[in-house]
C-alpha positions in Angstrom: -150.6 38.4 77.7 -147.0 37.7 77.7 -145.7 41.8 77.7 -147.3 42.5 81.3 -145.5 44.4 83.7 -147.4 42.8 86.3 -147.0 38.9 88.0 -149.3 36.8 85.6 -152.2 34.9 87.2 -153.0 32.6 84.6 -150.4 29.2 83.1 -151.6 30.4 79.8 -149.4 34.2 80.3 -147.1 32.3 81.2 -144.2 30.9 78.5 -142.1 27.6 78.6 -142.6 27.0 82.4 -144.7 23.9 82.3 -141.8 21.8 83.9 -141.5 24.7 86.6 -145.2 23.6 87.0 -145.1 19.9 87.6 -141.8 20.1 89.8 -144.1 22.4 92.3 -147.1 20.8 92.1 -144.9 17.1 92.6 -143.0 19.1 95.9 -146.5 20.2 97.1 -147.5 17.1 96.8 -144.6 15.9 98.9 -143.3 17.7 101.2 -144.9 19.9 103.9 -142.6 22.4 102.8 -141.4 23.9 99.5 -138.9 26.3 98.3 -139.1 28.3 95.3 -135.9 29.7 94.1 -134.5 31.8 91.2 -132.9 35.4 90.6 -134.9 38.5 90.6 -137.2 39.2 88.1 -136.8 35.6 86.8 -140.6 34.9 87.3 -141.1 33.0 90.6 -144.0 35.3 92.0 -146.1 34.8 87.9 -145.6 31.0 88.9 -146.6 31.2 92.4 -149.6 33.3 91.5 -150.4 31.2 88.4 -150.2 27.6 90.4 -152.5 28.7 93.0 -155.0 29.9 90.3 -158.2 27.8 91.4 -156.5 26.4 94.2 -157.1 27.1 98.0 -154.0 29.1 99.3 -153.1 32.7 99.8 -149.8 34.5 99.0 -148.0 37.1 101.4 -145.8 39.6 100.2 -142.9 39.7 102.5 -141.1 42.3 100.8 -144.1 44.4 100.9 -144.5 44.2 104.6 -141.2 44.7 105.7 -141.1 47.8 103.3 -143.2 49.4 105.7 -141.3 49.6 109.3 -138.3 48.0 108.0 -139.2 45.0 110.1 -142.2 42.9 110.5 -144.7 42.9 113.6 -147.0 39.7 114.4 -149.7 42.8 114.1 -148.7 43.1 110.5 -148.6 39.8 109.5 -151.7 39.2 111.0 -153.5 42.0 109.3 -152.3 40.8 106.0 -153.7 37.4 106.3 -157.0 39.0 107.2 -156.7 41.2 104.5 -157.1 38.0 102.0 -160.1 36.9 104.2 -162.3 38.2 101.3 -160.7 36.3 98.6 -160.1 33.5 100.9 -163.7 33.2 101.1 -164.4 33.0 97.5 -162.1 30.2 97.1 -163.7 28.0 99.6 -166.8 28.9 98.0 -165.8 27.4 94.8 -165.3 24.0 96.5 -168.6 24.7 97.8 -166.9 24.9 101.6 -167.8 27.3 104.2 -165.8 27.5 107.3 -165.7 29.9 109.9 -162.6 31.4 110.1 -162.5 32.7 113.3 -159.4 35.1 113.3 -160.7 36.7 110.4 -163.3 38.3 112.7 -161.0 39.4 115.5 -158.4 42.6 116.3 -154.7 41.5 115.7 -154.2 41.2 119.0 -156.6 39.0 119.9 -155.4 36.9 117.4 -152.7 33.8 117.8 -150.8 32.7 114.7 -150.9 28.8 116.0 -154.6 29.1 115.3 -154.5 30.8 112.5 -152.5 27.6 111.0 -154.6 25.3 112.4 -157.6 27.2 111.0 -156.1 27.1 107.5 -155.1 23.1 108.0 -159.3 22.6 108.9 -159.7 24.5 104.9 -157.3 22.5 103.9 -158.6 19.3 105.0 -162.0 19.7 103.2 -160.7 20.9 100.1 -157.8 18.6 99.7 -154.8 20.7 100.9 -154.6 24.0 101.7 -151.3 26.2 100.3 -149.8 29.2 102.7 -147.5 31.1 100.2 -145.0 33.7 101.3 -143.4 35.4 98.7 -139.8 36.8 99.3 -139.6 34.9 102.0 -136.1 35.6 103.0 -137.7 39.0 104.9 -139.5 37.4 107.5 -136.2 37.1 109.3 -137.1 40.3 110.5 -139.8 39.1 111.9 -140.4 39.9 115.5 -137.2 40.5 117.7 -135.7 37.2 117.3 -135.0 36.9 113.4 -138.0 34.8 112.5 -138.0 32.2 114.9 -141.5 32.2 116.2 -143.0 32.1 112.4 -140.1 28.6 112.3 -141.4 27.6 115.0 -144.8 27.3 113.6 -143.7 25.9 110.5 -142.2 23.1 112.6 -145.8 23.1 114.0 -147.3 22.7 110.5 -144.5 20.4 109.3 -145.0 17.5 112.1 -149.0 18.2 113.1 -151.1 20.3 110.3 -151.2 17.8 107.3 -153.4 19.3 105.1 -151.5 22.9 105.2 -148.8 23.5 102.8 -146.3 26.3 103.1 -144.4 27.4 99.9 -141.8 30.0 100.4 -140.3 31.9 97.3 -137.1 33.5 97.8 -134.5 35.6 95.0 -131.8 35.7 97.8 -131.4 32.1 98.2 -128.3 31.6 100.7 -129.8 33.9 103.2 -133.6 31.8 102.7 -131.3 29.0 103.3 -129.8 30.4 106.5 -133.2 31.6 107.9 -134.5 28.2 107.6 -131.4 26.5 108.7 -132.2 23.1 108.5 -129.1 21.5 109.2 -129.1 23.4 112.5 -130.1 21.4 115.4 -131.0 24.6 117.3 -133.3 25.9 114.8 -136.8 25.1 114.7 -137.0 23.2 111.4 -133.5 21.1 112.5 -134.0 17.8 110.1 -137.0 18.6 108.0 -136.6 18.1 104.5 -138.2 21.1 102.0 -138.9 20.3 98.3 -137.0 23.0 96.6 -137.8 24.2 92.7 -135.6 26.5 90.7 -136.5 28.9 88.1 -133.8 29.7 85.6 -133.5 32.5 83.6 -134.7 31.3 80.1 -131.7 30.1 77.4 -130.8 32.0 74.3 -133.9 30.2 72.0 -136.4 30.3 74.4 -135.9 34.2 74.8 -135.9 34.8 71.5 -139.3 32.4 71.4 -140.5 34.3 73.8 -140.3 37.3 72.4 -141.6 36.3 69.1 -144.8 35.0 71.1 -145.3 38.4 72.7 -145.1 40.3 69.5 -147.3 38.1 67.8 -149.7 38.4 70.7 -150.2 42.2 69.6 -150.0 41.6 65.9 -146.5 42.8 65.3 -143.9 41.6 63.4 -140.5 42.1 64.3 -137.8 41.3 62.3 -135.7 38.0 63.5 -132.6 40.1 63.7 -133.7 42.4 65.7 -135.5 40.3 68.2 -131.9 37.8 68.3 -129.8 41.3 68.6 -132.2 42.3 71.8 -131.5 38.5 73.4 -127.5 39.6 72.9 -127.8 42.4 75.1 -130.5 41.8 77.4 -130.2 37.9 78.5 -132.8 35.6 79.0 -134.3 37.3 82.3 -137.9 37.3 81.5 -138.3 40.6 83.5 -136.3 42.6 81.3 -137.5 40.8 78.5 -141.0 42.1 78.7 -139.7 45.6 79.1 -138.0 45.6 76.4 -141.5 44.0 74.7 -143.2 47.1 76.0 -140.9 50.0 74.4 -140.2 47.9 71.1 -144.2 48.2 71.0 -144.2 51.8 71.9 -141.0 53.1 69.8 -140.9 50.4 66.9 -137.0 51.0 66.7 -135.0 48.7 68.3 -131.8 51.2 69.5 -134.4 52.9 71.2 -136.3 50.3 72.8 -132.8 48.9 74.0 -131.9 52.4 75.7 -135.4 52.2 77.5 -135.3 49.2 78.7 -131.8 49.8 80.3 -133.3 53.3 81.8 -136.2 51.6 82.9 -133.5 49.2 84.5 -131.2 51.4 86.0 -133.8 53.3 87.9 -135.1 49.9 89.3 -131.8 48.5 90.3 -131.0 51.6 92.2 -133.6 51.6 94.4 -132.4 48.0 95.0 -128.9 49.3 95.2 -129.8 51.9 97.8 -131.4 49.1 99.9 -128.5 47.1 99.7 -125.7 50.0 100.7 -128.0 50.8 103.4 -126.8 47.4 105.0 -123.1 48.4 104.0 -122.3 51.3 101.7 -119.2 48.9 100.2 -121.7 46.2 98.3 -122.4 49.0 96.1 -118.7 49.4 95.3 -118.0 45.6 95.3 -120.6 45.5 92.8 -118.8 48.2 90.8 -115.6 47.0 91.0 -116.8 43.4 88.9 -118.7 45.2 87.0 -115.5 47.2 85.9 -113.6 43.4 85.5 -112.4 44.1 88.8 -113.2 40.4 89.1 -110.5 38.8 91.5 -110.6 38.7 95.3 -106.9 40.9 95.0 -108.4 43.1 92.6 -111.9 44.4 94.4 -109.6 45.0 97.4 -107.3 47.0 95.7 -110.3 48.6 94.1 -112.2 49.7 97.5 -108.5 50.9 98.9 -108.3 53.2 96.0 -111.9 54.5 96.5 -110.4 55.1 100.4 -112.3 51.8 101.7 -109.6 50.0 103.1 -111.5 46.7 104.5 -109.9 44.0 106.2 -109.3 40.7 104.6 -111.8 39.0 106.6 -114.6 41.7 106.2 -114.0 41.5 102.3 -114.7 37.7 102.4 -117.9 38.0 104.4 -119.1 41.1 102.2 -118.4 38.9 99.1 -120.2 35.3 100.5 -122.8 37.9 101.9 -123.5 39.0 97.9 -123.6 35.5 97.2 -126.3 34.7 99.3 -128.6 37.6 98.2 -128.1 36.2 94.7 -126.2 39.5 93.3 -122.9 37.3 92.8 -121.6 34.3 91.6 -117.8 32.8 92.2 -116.0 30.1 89.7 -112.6 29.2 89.7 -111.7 32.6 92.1 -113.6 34.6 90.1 -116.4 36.5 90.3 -119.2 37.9 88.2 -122.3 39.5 88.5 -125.8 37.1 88.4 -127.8 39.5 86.0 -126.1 41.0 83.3 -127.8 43.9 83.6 -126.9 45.2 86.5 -123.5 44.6 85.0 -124.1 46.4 82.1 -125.3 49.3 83.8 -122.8 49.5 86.7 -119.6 48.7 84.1 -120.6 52.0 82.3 
């Protein structure tokens, strides 16, 4: 069902994304490693979720662990993949395999994450590959005390010497995935291993509006074409907000109303994620404001923090700003800058 609040599970809840599909399952296929990329709330965890369907692999929530301490212990990570030993289970089972996975069986501490891999890998090699998925994977740089680079490390390990495991790594704040793997590094860990990397784009004007018409036919309501274009307008092609916006059309059969709900809905989502981000740096939350406000020139945010009596040197500015770029919340052409979801514009500029 396309109006689900939840990540789908199933290609058939999930619209217009069968290229998304075949570029993933072709970088799989490929590459030891890939990289799926996109905005928030654009739909990379449905198509994660809905790839793996039938498959052998497991998906960690990175954001969901490191919401917990505010950093990520071996412990917890460990736990987590234990946690899916059930389901894990069940999977093999379909391909009629039963392996003993040892670490499933032990305290955390007695575990080691090398063997965990190569545990996985052994799956993988009976049932034709084997897919390690960690969602949000831009968090795990604050895993253990040196940003990440253990769990690199291993994915070097995998990369060169586990060929039937296959890491994917999902990531809405793309530059600072980027910088975590750091490829082009020759002190990091994964220095000269090509990943496969997908993108998920919000959808275009006609697919939104097709998308929408899907959803309301799903329940057996029609919606005038008007309306449903009007909603597009306003609300983008970001399938997240989208299926809001299905959810209180459905519920309040006026479209002014469903609007107005779906930006509510918004705004108290995006603050949380506001109040994560200032929590780094209380001025993000004010550069945000200031493009929101058309503030939209290098010059112009400064001047705007100065008048709201946060003077911040010239060099500060330009790493807060490339900062906001990597986390996905801003773009830059020609010297100017906007905000990635017009949403949050929408809702900040008011």
């Amino acid at each position: 069902m396309l109006f689900d609040l939840r990540p789908k599970s199933r290609r058939e809840d999930i619209f217009d994304r069968e290229g998304e599909f075949r570029e993933l399952e072709e970088s799989v296929k490929t590459y030891p490693i890939t990289l799926l990329l996109g905005i928030r709330r654009v739909g990379k965890s449905s198509i994660l979720r809905a790839y793996l369907n039938g498959k052998p692999g497991i998906v960690v929530d990175c954001r969901e662990l490191y919401g917990e301490r505010g950093h990520i212990t071996r412990e917890d990570l460990i736990r987590e993949l234990q946690s899916k030993g059930l389901y894990l289970s069940r999977v093999l089972s379909k391909f009629k395999i039963n392996i003993d996975l040892k670490f499933l069986k032990l305290e955390p501490r007695e575990v080691s994450l090398r063997e965990v891999f190569r545990e996985l890998n052994e799956a993988g090699s009976e049932t034709g590959g084997f897919i390690l998925a960690f969602d949000e994977a831009q968090y795990l740089r604050f895993y253990g005390s040196r940003g990440g680079r253990e769990l690199l490390a291993l994915f070097a390990h995998a990369y060169d010497d586990l060929p039937s495991l296959r890491i994917v790594l999902t990531g809405s704040e793309v530059g600072l995935l980027h910088d975590f793997l750091d490829v082009g590094n020759y002190e990091s860990p994964l220095y000269g291993r090509m990943a496969g990397e997908v993108y998920v784009k919000p959808f275009d004007r006609d697919t939104s509006v097709g998308f929408l018409k899907k959803g309301f036919e799903e329940v057996g309501i029609e919606v005038p074409e008007d309306e449903i274009e009007k909603a597009v307008e306003t609300l983008d092609g970001i399938p997240g907000w989208l299926v809001i916006f299905g959810i209180e059309y459905i519920r309040e059969r006026n479209l002014e109303k469903a609007v107005a709900k779906t930006l509510e809905v918004a705004r108290g989502m995006i603050s949380g994620e506001l109040k994560e981000l200032e929590r780094r740096s209380p001025r993000y939350g004010m550069i945000l404001q200031a493009i929101a406000l058309g503030y939209n020139r290098w010059s112009l945010i400064r001047d705007y923090l100065a008048v709201k009596g946060h003077r911040t040197p010239e060099p500060r500015l330009h790493e807060l700003l490339k900062n906001l770029k990597k986390m996905g919340w801003v773009e830059e052409e020609h010297g100017r800058y906007s905000l990635v979801d017009p949403i949050v514009s929408m809702i900040l500029g008011r």
